[in-house]
C-alpha positions as CSV (number, residue, x, y, z in Angstrom):
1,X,2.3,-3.5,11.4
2,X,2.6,-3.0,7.7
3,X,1.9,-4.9,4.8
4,X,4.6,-6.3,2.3
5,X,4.1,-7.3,-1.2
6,X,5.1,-10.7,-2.1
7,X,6.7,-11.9,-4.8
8,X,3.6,-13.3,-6.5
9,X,2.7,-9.8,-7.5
10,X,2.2,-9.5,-11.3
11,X,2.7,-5.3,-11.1
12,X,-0.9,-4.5,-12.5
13,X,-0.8,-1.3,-10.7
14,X,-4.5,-1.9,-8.5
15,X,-3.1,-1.9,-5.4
16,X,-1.3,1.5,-5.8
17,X,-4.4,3.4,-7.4
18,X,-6.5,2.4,-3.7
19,X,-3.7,3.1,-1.2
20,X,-4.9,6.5,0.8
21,X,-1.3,7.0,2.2
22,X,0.4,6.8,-1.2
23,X,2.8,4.3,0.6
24,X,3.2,1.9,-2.6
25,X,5.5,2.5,-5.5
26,X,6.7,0.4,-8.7
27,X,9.8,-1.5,-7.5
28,X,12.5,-3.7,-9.2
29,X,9.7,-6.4,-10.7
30,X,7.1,-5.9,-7.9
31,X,5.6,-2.9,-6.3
32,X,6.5,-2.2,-3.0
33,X,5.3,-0.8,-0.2
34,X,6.5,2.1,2.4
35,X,6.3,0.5,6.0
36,X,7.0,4.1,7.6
37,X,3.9,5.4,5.7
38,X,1.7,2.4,5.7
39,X,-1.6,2.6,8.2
40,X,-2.5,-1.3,7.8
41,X,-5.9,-0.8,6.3
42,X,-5.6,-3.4,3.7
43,X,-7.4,-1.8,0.7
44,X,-4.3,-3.0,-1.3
45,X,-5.1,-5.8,-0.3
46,X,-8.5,-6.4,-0.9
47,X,-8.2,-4.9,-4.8
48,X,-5.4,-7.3,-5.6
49,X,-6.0,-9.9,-8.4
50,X,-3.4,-12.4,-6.8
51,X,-3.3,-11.6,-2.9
52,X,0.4,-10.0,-3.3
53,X,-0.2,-7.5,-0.3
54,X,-0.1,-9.2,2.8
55,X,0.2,-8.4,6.8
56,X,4.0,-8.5,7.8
């Protein structure tokens, strides 16, 4: 299962800087995350200022 980013992200740029697979990317007003590439570790998750990463 991967995680999503929601729409309360604020696009500081934290969460891609920890992920180890590279799965995140700036998006159309949010970052967003790669679900084929995504291992579920939750280190975006636990470096985000607004808890915008989340388990799908």
């Amino acid at each position: 299962m991967a995680y999503v980013i929601s729409d309360d992200c604020i696009s500081c740029g934290a969460c891609e800087a920890e992920c180890p697979t590279e799965s995140i990317s700036e998006g159309d007003g949010k970052y967003e995350i790669n679900a084929d590439t995504c291992i579920d570790c939750g280190a975006c998750a636990n470096v985000c200022p607004v808890d915008a990463p989340q388990p799908e």
